[in-house]
mmJSON file of the N, C-alpha and C atoms, coordinates in Angstrom:
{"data_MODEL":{"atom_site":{
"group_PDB":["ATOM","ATOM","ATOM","ATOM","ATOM","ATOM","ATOM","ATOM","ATOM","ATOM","ATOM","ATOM","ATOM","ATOM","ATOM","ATOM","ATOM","ATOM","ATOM","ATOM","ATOM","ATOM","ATOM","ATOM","ATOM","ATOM","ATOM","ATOM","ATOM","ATOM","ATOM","ATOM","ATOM","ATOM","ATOM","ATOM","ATOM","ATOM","ATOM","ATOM","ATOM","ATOM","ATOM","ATOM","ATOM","ATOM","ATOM","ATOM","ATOM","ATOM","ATOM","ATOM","ATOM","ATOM","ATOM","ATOM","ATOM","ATOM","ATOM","ATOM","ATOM","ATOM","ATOM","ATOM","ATOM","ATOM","ATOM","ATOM","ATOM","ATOM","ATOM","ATOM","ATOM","ATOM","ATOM","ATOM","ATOM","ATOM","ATOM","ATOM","ATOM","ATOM","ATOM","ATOM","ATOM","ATOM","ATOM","ATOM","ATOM","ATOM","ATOM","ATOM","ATOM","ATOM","ATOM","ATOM","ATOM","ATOM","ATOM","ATOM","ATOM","ATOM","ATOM","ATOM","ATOM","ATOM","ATOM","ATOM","ATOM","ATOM","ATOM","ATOM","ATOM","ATOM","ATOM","ATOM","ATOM","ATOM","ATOM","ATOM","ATOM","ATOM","ATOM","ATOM","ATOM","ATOM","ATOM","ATOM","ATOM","ATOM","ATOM","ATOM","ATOM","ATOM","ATOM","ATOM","ATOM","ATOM","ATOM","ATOM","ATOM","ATOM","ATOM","ATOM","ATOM","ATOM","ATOM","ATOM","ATOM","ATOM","ATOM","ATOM","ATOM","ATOM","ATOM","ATOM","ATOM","ATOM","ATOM","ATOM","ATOM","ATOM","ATOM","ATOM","ATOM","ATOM","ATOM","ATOM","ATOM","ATOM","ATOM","ATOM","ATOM","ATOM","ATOM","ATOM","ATOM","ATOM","ATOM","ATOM","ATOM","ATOM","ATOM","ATOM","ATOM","ATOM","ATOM","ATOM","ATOM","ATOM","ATOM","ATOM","ATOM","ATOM","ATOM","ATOM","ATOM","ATOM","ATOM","ATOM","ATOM","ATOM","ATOM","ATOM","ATOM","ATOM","ATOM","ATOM","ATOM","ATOM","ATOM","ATOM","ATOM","ATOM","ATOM","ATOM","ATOM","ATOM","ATOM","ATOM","ATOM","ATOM"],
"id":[1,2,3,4,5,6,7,8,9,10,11,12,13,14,15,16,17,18,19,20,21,22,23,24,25,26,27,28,29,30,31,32,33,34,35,36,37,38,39,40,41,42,43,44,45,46,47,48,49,50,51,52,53,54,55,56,57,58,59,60,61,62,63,64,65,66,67,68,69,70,71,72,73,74,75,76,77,78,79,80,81,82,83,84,85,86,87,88,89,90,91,92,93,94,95,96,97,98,99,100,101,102,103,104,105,106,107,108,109,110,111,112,113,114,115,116,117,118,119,120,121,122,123,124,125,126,127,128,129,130,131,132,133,134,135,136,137,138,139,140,141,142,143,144,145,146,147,148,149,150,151,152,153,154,155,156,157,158,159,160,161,162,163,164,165,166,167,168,169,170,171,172,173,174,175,176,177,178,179,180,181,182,183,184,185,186,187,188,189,190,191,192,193,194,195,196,197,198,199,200,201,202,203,204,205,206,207,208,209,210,211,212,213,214,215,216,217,218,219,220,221,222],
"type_symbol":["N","C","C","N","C","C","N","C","C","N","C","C","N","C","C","N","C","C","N","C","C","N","C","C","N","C","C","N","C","C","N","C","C","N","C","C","N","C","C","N","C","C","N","C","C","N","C","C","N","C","C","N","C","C","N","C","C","N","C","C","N","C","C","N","C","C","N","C","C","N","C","C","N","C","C","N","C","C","N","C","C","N","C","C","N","C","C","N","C","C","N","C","C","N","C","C","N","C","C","N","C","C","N","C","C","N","C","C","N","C","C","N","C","C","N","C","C","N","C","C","N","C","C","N","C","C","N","C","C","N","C","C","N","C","C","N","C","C","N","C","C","N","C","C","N","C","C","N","C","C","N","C","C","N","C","C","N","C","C","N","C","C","N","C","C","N","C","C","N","C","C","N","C","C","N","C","C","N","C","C","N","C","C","N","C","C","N","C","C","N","C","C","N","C","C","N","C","C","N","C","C","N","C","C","N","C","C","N","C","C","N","C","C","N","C","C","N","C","C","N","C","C"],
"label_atom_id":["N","CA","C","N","CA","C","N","CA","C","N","CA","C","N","CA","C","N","CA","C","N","CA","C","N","CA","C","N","CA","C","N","CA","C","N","CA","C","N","CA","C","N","CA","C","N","CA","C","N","CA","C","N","CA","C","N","CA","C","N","CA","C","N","CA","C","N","CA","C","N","CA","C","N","CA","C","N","CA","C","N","CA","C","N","CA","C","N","CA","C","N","CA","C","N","CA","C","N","CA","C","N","CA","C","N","CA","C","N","CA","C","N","CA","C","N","CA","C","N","CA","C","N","CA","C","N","CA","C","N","CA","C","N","CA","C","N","CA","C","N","CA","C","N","CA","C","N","CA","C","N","CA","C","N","CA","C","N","CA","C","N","CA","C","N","CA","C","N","CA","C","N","CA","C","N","CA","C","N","CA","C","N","CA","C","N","CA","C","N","CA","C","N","CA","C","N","CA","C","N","CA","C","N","CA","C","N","CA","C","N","CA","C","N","CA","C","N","CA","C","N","CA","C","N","CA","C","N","CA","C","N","CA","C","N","CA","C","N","CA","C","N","CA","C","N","CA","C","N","CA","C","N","CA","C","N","CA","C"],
"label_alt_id":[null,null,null,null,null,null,null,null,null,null,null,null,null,null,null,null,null,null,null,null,null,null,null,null,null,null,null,null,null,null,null,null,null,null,null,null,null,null,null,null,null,null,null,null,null,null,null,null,null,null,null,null,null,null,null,null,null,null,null,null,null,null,null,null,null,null,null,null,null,null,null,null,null,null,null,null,null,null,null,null,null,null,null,null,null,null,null,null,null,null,null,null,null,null,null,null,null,null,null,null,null,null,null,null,null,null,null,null,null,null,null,null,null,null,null,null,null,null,null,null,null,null,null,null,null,null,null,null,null,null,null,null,null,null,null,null,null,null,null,null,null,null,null,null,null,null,null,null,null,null,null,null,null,null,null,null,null,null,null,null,null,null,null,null,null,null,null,null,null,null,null,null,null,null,null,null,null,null,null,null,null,null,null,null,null,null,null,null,null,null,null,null,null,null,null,null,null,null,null,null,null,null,null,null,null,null,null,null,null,null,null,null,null,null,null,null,null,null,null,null,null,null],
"label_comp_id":["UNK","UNK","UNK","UNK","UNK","UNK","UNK","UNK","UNK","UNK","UNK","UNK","UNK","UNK","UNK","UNK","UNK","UNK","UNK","UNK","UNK","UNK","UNK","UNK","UNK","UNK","UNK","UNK","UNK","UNK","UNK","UNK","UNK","UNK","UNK","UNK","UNK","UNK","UNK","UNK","UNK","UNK","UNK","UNK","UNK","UNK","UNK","UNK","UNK","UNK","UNK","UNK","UNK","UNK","UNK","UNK","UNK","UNK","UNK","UNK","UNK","UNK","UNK","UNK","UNK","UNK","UNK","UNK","UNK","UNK","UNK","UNK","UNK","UNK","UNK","UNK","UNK","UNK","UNK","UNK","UNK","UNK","UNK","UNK","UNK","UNK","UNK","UNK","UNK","UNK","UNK","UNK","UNK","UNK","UNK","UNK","UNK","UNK","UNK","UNK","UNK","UNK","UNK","UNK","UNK","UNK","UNK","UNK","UNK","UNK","UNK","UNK","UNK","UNK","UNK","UNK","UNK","UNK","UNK","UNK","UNK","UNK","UNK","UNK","UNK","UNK","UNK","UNK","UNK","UNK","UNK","UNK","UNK","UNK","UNK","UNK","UNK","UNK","UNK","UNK","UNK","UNK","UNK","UNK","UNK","UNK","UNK","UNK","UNK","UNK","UNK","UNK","UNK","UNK","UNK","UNK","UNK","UNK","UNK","UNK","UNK","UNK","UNK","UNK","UNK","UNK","UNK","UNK","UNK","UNK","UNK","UNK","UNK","UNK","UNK","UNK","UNK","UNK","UNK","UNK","UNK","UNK","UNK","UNK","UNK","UNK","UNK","UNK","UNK","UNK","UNK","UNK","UNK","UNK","UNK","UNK","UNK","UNK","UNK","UNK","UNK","UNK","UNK","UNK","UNK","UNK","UNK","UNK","UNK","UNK","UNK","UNK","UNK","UNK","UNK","UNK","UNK","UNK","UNK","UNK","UNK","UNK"],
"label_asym_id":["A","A","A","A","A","A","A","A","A","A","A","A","A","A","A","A","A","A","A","A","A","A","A","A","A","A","A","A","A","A","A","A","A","A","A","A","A","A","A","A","A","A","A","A","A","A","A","A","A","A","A","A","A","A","A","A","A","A","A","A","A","A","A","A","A","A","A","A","A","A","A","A","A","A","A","A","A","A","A","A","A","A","A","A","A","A","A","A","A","A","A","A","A","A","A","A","A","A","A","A","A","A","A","A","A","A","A","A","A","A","A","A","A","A","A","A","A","A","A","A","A","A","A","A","A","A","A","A","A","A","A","A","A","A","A","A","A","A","A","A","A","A","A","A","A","A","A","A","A","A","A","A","A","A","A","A","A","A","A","A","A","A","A","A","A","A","A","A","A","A","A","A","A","A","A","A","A","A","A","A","A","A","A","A","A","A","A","A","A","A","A","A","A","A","A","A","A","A","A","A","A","A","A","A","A","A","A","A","A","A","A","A","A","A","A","A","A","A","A","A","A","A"],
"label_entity_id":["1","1","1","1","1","1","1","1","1","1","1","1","1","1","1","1","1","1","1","1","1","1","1","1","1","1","1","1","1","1","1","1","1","1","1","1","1","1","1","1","1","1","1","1","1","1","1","1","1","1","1","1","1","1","1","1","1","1","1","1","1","1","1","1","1","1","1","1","1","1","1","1","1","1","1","1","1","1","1","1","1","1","1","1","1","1","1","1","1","1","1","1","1","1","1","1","1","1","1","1","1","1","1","1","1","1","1","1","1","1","1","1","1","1","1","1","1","1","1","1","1","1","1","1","1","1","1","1","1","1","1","1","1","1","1","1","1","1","1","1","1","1","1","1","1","1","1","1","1","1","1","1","1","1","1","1","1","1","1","1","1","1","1","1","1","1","1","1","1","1","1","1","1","1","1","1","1","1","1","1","1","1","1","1","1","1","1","1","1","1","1","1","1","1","1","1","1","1","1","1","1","1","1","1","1","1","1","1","1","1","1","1","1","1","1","1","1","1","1","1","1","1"],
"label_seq_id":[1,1,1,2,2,2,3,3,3,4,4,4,5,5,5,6,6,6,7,7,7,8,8,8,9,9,9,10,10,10,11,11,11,12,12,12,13,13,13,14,14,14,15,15,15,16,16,16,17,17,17,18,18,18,19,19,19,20,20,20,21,21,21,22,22,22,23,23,23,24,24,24,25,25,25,26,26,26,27,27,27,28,28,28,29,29,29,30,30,30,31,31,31,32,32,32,33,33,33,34,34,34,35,35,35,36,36,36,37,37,37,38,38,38,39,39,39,40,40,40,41,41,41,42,42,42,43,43,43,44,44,44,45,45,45,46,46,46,47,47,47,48,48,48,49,49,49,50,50,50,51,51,51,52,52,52,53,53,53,54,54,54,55,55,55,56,56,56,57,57,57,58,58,58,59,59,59,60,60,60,61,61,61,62,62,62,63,63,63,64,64,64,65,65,65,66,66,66,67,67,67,68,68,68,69,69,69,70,70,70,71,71,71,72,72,72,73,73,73,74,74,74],
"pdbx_PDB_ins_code":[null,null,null,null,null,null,null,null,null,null,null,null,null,null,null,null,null,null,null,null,null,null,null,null,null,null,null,null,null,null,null,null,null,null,null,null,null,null,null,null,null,null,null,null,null,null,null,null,null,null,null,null,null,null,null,null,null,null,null,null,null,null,null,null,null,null,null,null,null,null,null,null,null,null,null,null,null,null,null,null,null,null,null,null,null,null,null,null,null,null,null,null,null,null,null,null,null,null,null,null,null,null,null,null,null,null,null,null,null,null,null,null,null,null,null,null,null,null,null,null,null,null,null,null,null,null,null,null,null,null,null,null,null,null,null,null,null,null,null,null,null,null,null,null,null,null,null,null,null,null,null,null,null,null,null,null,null,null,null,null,null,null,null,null,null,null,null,null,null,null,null,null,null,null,null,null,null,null,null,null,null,null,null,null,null,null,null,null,null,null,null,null,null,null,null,null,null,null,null,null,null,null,null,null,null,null,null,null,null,null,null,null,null,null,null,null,null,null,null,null,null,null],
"Cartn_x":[136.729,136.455,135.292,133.861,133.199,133.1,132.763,133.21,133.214,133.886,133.672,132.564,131.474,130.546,130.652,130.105,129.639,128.964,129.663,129.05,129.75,128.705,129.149,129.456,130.749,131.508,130.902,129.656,128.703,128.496,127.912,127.459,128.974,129.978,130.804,131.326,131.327,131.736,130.654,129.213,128.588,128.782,129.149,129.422,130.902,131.839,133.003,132.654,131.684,131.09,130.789,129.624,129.103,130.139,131.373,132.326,133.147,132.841,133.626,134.678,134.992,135.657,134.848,135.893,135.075,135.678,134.711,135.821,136.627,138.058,138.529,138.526,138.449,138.61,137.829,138.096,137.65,138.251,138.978,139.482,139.315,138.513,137.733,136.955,137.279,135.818,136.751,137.555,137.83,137.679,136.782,137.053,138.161,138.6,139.737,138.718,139.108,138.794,139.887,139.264,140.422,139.538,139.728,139.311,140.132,139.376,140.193,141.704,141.661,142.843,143.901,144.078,144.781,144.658,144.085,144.03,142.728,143.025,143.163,143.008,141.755,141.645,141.124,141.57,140.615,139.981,138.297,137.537,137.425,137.186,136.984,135.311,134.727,132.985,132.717,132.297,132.076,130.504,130.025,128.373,127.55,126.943,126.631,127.675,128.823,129.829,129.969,130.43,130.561,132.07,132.542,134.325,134.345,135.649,136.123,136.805,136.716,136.504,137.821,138.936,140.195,140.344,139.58,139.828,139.197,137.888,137.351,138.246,138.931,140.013,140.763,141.855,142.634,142.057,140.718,140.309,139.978,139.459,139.112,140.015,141.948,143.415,143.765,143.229,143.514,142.814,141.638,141.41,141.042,141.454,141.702,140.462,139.169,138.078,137.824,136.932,136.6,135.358,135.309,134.268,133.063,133.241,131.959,131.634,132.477,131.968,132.111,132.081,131.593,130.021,130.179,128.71,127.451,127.581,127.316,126.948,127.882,127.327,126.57,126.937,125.983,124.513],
"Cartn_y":[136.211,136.316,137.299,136.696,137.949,139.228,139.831,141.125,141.461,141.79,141.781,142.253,141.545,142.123,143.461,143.809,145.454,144.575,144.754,143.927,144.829,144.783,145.603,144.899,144.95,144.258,143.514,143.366,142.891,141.452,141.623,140.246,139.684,140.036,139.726,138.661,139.008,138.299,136.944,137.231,136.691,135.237,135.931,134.423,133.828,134.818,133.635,132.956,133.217,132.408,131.214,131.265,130.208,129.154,129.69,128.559,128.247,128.227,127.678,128.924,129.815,131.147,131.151,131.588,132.355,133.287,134.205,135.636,135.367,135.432,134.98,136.187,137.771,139.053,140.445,141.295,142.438,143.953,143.844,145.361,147.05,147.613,148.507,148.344,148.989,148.147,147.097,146.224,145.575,143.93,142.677,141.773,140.613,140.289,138.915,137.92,136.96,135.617,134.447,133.362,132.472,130.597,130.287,128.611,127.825,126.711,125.686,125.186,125.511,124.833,126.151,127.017,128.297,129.683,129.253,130.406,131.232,132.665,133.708,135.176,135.705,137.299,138.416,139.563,140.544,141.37,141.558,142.23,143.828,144.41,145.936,145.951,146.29,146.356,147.939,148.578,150.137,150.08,150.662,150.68,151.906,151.418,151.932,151.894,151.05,151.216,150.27,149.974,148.718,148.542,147.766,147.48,147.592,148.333,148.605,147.1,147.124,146.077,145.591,146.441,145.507,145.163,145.639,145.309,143.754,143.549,142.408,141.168,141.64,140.875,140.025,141.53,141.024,139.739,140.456,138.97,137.731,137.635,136.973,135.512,136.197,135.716,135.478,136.437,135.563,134.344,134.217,132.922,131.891,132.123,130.954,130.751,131.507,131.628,132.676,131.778,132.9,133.438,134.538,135.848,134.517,134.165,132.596,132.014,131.692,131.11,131.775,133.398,134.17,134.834,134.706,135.163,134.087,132.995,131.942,131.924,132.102,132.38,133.857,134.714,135.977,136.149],
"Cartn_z":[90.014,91.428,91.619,92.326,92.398,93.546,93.141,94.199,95.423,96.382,97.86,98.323,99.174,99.546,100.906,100.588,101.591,102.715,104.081,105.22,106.245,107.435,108.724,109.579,110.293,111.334,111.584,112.381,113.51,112.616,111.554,110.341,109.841,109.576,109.375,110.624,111.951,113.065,112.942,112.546,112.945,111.608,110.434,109.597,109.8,110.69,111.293,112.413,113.034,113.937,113.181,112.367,111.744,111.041,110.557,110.053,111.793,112.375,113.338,114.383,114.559,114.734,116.014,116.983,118.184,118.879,119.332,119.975,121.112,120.931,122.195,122.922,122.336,122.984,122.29,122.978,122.145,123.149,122.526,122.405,121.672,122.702,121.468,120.84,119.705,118.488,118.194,118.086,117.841,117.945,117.077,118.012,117.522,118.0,118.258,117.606,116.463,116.411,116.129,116.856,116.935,115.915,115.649,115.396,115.66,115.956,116.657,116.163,115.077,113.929,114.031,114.699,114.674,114.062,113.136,112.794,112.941,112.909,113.279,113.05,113.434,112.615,113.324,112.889,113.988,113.058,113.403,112.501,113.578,112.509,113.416,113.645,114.23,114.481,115.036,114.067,114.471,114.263,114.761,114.97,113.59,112.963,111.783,110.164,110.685,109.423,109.11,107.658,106.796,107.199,106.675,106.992,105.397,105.416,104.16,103.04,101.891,101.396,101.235,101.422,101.408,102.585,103.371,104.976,104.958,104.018,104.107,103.568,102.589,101.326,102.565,103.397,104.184,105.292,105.687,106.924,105.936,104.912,103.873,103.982,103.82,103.773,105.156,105.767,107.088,107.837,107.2,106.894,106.46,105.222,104.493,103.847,103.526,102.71,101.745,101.07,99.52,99.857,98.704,98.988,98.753,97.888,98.18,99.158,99.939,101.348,102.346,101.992,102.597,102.482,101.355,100.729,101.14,101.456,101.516,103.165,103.896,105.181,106.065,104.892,105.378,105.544],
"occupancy":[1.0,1.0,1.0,1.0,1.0,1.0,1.0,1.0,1.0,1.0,1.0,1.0,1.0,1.0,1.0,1.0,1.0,1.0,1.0,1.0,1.0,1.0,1.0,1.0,1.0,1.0,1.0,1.0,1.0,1.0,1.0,1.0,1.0,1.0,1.0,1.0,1.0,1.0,1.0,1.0,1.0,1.0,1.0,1.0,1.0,1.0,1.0,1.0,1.0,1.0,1.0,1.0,1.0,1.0,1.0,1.0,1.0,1.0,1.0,1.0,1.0,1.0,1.0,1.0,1.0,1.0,1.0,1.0,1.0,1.0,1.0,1.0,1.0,1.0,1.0,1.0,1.0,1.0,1.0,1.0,1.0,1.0,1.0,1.0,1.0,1.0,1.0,1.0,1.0,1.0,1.0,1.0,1.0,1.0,1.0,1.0,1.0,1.0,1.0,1.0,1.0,1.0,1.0,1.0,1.0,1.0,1.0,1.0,1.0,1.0,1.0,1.0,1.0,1.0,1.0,1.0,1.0,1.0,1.0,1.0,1.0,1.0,1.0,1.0,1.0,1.0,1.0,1.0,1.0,1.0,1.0,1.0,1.0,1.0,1.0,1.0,1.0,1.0,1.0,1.0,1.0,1.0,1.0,1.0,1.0,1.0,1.0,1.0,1.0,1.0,1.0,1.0,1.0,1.0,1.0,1.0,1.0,1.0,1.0,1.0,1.0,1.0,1.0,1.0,1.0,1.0,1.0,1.0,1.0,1.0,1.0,1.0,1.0,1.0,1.0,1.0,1.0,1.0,1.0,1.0,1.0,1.0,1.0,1.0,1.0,1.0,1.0,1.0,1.0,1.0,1.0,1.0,1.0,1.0,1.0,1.0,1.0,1.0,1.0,1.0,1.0,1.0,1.0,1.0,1.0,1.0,1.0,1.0,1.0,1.0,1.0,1.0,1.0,1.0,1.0,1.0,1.0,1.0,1.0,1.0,1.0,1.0],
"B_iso_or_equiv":[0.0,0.0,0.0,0.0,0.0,0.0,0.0,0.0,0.0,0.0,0.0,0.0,0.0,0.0,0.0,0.0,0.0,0.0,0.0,0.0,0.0,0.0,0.0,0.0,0.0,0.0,0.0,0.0,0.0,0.0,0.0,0.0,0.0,0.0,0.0,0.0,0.0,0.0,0.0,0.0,0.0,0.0,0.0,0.0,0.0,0.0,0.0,0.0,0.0,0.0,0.0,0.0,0.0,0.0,0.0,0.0,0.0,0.0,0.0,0.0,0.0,0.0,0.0,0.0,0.0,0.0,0.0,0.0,0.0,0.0,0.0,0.0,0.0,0.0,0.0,0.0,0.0,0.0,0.0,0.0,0.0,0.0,0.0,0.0,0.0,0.0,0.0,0.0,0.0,0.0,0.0,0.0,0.0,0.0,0.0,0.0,0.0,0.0,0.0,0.0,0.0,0.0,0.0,0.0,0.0,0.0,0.0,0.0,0.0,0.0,0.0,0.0,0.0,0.0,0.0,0.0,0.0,0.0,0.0,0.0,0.0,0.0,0.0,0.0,0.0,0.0,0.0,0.0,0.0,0.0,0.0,0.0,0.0,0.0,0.0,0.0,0.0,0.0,0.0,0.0,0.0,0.0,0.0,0.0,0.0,0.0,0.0,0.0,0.0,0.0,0.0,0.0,0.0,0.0,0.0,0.0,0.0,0.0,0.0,0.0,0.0,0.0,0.0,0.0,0.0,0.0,0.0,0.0,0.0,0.0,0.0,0.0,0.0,0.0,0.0,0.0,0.0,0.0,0.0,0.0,0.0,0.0,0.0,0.0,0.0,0.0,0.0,0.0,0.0,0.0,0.0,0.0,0.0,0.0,0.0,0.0,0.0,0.0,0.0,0.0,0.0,0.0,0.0,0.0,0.0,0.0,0.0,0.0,0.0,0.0,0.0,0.0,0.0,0.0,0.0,0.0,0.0,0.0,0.0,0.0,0.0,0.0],
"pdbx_formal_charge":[null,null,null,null,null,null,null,null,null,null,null,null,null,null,null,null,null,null,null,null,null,null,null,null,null,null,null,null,null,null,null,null,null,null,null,null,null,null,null,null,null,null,null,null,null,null,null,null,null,null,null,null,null,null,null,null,null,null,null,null,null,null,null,null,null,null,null,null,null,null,null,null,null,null,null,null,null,null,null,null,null,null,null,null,null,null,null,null,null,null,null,null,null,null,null,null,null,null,null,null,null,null,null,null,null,null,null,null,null,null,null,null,null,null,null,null,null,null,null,null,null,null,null,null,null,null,null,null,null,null,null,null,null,null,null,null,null,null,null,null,null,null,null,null,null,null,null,null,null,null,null,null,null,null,null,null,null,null,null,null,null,null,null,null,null,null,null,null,null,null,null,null,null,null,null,null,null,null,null,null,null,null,null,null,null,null,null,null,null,null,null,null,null,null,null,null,null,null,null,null,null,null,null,null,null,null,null,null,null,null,null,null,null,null,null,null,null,null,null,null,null,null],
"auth_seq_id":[1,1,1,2,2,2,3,3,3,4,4,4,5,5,5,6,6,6,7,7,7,8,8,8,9,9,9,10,10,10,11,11,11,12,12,12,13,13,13,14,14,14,15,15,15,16,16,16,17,17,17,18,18,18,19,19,19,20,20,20,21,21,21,22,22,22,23,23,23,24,24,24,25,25,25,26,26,26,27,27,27,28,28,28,29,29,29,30,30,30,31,31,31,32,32,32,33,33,33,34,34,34,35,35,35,36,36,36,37,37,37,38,38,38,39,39,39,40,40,40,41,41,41,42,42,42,43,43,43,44,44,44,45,45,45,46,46,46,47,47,47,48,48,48,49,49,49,50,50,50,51,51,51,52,52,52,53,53,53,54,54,54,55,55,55,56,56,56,57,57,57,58,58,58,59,59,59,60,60,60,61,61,61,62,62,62,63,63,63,64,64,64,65,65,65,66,66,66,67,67,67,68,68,68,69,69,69,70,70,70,71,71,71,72,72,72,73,73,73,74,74,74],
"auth_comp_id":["UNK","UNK","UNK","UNK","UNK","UNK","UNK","UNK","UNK","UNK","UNK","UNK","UNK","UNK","UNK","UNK","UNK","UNK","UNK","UNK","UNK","UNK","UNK","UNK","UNK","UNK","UNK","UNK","UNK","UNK","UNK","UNK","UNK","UNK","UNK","UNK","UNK","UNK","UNK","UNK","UNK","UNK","UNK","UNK","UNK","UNK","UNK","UNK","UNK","UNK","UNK","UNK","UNK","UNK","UNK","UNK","UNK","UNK","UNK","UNK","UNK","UNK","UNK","UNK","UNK","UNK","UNK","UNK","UNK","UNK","UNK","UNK","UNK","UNK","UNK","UNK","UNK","UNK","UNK","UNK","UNK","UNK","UNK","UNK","UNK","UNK","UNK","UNK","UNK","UNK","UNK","UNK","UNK","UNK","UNK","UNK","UNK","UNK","UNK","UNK","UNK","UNK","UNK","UNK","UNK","UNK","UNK","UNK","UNK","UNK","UNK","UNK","UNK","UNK","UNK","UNK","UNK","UNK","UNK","UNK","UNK","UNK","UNK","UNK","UNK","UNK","UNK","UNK","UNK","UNK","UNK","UNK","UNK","UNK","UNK","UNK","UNK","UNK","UNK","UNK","UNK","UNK","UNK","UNK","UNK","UNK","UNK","UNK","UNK","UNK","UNK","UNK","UNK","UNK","UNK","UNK","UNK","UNK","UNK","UNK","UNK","UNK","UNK","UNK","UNK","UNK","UNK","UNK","UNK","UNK","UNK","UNK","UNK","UNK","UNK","UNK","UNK","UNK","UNK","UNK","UNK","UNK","UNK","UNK","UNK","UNK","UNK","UNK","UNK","UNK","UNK","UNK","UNK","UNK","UNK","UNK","UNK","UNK","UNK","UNK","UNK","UNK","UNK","UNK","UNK","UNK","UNK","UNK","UNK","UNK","UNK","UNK","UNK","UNK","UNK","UNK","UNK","UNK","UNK","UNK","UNK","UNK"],
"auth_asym_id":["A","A","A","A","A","A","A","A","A","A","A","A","A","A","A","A","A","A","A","A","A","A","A","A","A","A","A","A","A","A","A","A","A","A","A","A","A","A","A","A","A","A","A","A","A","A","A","A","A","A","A","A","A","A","A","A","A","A","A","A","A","A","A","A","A","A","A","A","A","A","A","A","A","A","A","A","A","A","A","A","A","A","A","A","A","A","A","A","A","A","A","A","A","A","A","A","A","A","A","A","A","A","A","A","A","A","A","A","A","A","A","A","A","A","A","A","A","A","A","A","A","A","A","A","A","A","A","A","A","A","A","A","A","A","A","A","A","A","A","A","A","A","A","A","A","A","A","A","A","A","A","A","A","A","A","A","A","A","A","A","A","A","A","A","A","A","A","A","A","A","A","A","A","A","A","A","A","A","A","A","A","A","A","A","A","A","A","A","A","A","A","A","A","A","A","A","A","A","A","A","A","A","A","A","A","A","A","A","A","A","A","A","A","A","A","A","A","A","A","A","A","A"],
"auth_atom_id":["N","CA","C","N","CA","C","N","CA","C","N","CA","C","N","CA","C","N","CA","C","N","CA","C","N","CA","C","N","CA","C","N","CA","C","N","CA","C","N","CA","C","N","CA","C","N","CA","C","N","CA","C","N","CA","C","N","CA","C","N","CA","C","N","CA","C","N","CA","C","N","CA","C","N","CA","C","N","CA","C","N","CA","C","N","CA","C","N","CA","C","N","CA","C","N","CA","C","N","CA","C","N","CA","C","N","CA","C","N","CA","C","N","CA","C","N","CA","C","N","CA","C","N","CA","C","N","CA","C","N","CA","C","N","CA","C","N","CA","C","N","CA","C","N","CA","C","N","CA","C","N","CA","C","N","CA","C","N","CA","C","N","CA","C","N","CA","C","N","CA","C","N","CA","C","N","CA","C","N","CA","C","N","CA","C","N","CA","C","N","CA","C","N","CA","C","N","CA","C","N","CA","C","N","CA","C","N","CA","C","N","CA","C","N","CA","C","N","CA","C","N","CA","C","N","CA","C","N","CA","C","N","CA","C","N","CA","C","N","CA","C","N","CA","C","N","CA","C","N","CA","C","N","CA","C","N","CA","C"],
"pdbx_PDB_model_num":[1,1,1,1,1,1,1,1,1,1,1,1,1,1,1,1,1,1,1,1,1,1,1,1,1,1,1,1,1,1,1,1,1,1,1,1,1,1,1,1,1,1,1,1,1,1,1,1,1,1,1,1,1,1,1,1,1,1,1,1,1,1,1,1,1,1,1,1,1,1,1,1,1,1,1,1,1,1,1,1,1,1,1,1,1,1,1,1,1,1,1,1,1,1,1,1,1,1,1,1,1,1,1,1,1,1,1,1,1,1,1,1,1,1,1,1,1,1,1,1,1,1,1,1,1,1,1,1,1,1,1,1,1,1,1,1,1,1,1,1,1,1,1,1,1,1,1,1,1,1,1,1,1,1,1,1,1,1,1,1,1,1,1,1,1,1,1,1,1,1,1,1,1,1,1,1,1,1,1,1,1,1,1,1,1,1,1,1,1,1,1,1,1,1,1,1,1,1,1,1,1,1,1,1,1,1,1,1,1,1,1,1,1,1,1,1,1,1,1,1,1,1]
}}}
């Protein structure tokens, strides 16, 4: 498996956008994503900070993509 990439909230939202994901909310730094099929994740977006990489693992599982087709849409 290759290694979790180092990505800041903001780009992170922006390649669950690109697979289909859209913000239904945002609370805080926080935003809500939803896709049509249900599922479901909330990325944290802090301004100058990367999201920590198990933090990335966990949204990764929440839905249902690999660090590849993550890497792939960054």
């Amino acid at each position: 498996m290759p290694p979790v990439p180092t990505v800041r909230g903001d780009r992170l939202v922006n390649a669950l956008e690109k697979a289909g994901f859209t913000v239904v909310r945002i609370t805080g730094s926080h935003h809500v994503l939803r896709h049509s099929d249900g599922r479901g994740t909330t990325v944290p977006v802090h301004k100058g900070r990367d999201v920590a990489k198990g933090t990335v693992r966990g949204i990764l599982a929440d839905v249902g993509m690999t660090v590849d087709e993550l890497q792939r849409l960054l």
